[in-house]
C-alpha positions, 0 to 999 in steps of 0.5 A: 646239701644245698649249695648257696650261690649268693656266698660263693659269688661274694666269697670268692672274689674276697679271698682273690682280693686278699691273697692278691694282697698277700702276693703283692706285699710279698713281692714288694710292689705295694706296702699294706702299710701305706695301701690302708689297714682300714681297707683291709678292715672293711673288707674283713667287716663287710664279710662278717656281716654278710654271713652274720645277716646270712645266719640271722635269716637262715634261723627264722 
């Protein structure tokens, strides 16, 4: 099996940035509310078309 670099090096540093999150609501330092939903969302975002363009390409 073939590793692929280029989504590890992505994927990563996104879950880091997303249980960074969780921690920190966790521990009352900073408030998801007022840090933006929108952030979170375009997180999310990037990530689903990242792998989506990825799979595109990996079928032709």
């Amino acid at each position: 099996m073939k590793i692929n670099w280029e989504r590890i090096t992505f994927g990563l540093p996104t879950l880091l940035f997303s249980f960074a999150l969780i921690i920190l609501d966790a521990a009352n330092i900073i408030d998801i509310e007022k840090f933006g939903y929108a952030v979170i969302g375009g997180w999310v975002a990037i990530l689903i078309n990242f792998y989506y363009r990825k799979n595109k390409k990996e079928e032709k």
